[in-house]
VOKETOR-918186 format. One record per atom (N, C-alpha, C): residue in one letter; x, y, z. Coordinates in steps of 0.2 Angstrom, whole numbers, plus 5000, padded with zeros to 4 digits. Atoms other than C-alpha are relative to their C-alpha. Layout:
<martis>
aXYZ ...
</martis>
This chain:
<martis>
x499349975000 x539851985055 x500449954996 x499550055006 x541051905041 x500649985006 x499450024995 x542751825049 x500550045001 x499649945000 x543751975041 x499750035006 x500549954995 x542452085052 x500349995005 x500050034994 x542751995066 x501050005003 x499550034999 x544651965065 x500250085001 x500049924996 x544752175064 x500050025006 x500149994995 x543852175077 x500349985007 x499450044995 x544952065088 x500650075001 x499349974998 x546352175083 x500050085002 x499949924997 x545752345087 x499650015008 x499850004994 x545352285104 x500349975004 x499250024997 x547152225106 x499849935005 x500250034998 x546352065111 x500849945000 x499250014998 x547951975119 x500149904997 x500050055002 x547651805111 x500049984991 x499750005007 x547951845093 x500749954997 x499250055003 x549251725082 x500350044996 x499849975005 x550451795072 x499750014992 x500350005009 x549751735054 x499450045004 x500949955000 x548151825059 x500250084999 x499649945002 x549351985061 x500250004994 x499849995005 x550051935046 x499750004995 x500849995006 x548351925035 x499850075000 x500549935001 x547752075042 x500850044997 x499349965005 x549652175035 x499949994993 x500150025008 x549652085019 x499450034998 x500549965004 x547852135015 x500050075001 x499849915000 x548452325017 x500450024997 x499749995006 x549752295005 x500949995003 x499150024996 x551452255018 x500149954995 x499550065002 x552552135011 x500449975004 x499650014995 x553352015023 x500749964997 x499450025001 x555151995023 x500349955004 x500150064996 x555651825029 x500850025006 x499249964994 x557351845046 x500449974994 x499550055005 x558951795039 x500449965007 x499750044995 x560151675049 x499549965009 x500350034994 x558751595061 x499850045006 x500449974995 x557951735070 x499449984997 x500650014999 x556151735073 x499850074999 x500249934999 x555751925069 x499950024993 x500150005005 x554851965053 x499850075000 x500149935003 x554752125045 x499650034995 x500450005006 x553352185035 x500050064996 x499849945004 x553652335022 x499250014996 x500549965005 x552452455013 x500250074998 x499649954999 x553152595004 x499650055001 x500049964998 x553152735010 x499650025007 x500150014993 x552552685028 x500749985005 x499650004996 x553452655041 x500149895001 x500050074999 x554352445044 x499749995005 x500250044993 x553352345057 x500449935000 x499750074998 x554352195063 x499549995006 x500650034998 x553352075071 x500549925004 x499850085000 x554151905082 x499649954999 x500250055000 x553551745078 x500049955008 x500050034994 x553151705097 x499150015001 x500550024996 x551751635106 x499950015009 x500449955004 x550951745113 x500450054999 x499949965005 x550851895102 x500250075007 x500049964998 x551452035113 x499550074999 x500649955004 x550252185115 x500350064995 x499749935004 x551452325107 x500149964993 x499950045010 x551652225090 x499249994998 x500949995002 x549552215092 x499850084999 x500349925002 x549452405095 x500350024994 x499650005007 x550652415079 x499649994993 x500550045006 x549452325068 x499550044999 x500449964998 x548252405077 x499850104997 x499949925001 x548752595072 x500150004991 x500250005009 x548652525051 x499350004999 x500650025003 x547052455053 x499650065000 x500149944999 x546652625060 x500250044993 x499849965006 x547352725046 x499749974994 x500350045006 x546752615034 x499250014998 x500949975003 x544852645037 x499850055002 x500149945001 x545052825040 x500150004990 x500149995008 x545352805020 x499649984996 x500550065005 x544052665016 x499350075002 x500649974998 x542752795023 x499850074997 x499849965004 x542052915013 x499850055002 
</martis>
């Protein structure tokens, strides 16, 4: 099992020890864009058109609803990859 494979597999069982850059790997390779806060918040935004924004905090730990979030692309994502 590759580390992609594996890092998936973390996120689709909402595995409560995830970091943020690891949500944020898994996003960007789906094609988000992260928008950095302005004025010194900790709350990152990641855009893909024609989906819906996920913001995300930069806190330790990762809350589960920001994992279920990630979680409901990665889903969407390989209902597509599958043929």
């Amino acid at each position: 099992m590759s580390k992609w494979e594996k890092l998936l597999a973390r996120v689709l069982s909402l595995d409560k020890n995830l970091r943020f850059e690891e949500l944020k790997k898994v996003l960007e390779s789906y094609g988000y864009v992260m928008n950095a806060p302005g004025s010194g918040s900790s709350h990152f935004t990641f855009r893909k058109e024609g989906h819906n924004p996920i913001t995300i905090p930069k806190h330790s730990p990762i809350k589960r609803i920001y994992i279920e979030m990630v979680k409901a692309v990665v889903e969407e994502e390989m209902k597509h990859e599958e043929p």
